[in-house]
N, C-alpha and C positions, 0 to 999 in steps of 0.2 A: 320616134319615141321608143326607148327602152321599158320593154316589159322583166317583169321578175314572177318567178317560181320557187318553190319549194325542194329541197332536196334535203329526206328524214332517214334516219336510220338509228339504230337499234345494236346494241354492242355488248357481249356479255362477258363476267371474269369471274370464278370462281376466288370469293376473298379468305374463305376459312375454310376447311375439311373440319365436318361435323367426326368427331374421334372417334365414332360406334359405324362408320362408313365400312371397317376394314376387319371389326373384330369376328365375324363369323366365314372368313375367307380364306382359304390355304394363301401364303403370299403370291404363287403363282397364278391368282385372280384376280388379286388387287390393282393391277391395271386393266385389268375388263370392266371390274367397278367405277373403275374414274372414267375409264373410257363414256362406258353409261354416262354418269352423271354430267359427262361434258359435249354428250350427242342432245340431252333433255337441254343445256343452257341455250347449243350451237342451233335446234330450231326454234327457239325465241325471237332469233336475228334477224334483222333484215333490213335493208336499204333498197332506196325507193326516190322516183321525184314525180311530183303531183301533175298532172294534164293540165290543170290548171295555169292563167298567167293575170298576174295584177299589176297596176302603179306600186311603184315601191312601197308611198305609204300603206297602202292597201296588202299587199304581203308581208308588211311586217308585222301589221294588227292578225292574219292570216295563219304565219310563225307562232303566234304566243297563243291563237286558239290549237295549231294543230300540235305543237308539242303538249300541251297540257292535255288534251286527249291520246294522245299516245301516252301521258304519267297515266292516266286513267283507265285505260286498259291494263296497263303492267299492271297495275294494284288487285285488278279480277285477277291476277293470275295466268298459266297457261298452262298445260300436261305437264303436273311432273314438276311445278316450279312458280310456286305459290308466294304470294305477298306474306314478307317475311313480319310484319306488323300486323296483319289478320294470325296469322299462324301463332304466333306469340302469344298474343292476348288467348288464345283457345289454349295454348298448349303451357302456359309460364310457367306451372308447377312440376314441370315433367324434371324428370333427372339431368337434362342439359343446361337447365340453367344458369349453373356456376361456370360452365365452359365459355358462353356465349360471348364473343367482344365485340360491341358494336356500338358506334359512337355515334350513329341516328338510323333510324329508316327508310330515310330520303325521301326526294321532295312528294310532296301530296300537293302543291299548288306553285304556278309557274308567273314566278315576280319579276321586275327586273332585275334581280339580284344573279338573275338565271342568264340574262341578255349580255349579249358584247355588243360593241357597237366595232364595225370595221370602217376601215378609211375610207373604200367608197361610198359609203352612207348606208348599207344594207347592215343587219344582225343576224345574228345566230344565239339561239335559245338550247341552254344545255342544261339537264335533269338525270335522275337518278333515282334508281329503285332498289330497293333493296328485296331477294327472294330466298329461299331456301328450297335446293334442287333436291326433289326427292322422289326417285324412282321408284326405291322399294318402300315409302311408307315409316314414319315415325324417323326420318334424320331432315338433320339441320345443317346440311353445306350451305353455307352463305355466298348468295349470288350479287353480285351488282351488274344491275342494268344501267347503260351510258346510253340517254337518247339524246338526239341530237335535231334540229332544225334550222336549215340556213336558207338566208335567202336570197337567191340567184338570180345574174338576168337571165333574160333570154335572149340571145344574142338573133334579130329578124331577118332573113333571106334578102331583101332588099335593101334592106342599109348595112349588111356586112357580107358580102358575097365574097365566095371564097375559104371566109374565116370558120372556126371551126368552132364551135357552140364548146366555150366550159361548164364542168358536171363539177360539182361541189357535194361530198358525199356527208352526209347525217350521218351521226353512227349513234348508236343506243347499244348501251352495253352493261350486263348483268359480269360482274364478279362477285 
C-alpha cells in the first residue's frame, strides 16, 4: 500500500520597491539597503516535508489543513515583514498611499480554487500573502509570499527496494 506525505514550502519576491527605501542613502548604500530588505524576505523561507504519512485521501484533506495554516501564520507576520493588509488598514492615511499598486492581498482562506489536481490523483495547494518588508520602520516594499503544499508518496522499503524515495518541494514565496 502506498503511503503519501506532505512536502511545504515557503518562497519570497520582492514585487514593488517602496520609493522612500533609497531617499536618505548616498547611492553607494543603496545596495546595502536592498540587500537588507532581501536578507529580512530570505528568512521568511523555508522548505520542509512533514514526518507524517497518510492514505491519499487522508493527505489531501491534511494539504488544505496545512496550507491554510501556513496562510495563517504569514498573516501574524514575521521580523521585519508584516501582513501588508494589517499594515494598511493602521497605516492608509500615510503619505504612500498614492504610490501603492496592488491588485489584492492575497489569500486569507484556502478553497479549491487554490487546489490542482495532478494525474496520479494527489494535489497541490498553492496561496499567497502579500507583506511589506521593513527593516527600518515606516516603508512599504511589497513582498509576496508563494506557499506551496503537495502531496507525496512515500515510496516503502519493502515494496520498492532499491528505488530512490521522490521529494516534491512546497515553495511559499513572498514578492
Amino acid at each position: 500500500m502506498t503511503v503519501y506525505t506532505l512536502h511545504c514550502s515557503q518562497k519570497t519576491e520582492i514585487i514593488q520597491w517602496d520609493r522612500h527605501s533609497f531617499d536618505d542613502c548616498r547611492p553607494d548604500e543603496a545596495d546595502a539597503v536592498a540587500d537588507e530588505v532581501i536578507d529580512v524576505c530570505n528568512r521568511a523561507e523555508s522548505d520542509y516535508k512533514l514526518e507524517k504519512s497518510w492514505t491519499l485521501e487522508k493527505a489531501i484533506e491534511e494539504a488544505r489543513r496545512e496550507c491554510q495554516l501556513i496562510v495563517d501564520e504569514a498573516m501574524e507576520g514575521y521580523d521585519n515583514l508584516q501582513h501588508a493588509k494589517e499594515s494598511w488598514d493602521e497605516y492608509n492615511s500615510d503619505y504612500k498611499a498614492d504610490s501603492l499598486e496592488l491588485d489584492n492581498w492575497g489569500d486569507e482562506e484556502v478553497t479549491d480554487e487554490n487546489c490542482t489536481k495532478n494525474k496520479d490523483g494527489t494535489v497541490t495547494y498553492e496561496a499567497h500573502t502579500i507583506h511589506f518588508a521593513d527593516p527600518y520602520g515606516g516603508l512599504f516594499n511589497v513582498v509576496k509570499m508563494m506557499i506551496k503544499v503537495e502531496v507525496i508518496p512515500v515510496l516503502q522499503r519493502s515494496e520498492h527496494a532499491g528505488k530512490r524515495q521522490g521529494v516534491v518541494t512546497i515553495s511559499l514565496a513572498a514578492v
